[in-house]
N, C-alpha and C positions, 0 to 999 in steps of 0.2 A: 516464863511463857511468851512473854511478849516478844521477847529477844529470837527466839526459833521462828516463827510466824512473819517477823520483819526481817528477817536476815534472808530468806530464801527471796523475798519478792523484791528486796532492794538489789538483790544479784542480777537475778532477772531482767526487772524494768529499768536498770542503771545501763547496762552492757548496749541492751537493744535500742532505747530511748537516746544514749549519748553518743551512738554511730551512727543513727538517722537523722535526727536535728543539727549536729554539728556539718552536716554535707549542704543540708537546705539554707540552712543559715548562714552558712559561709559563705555561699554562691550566691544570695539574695544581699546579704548586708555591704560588699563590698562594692557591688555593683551603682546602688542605690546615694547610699554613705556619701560614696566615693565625689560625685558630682557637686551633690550640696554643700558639702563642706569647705569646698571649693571656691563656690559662688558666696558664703556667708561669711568666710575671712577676707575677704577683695572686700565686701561691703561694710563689715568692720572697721576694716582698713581705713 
């Protein structure tokens, strides 16, 4: 039972769920990231 009931809504909320977040987060993380990590290895340095 449990298997019919999770297999529809994980089809579902996976497809829609990991073409939306992956576009935001892509565009937000790299942008951000990008700079500090920058600045925090010079300082290591």
């Amino acid at each position: 039972m449990p298997d019919k009931p999770k297999s529809p809504k994980l089809e579902k909320s996976a497809p829609v769920s990991a073409k939306q977040p992956p576009r935001r987060s892509e565009a937000k993380r790299p942008e951000k990231p990008a700079p500090r990590p920058i600045f925090t290895d010079w300082a290591s340095i």
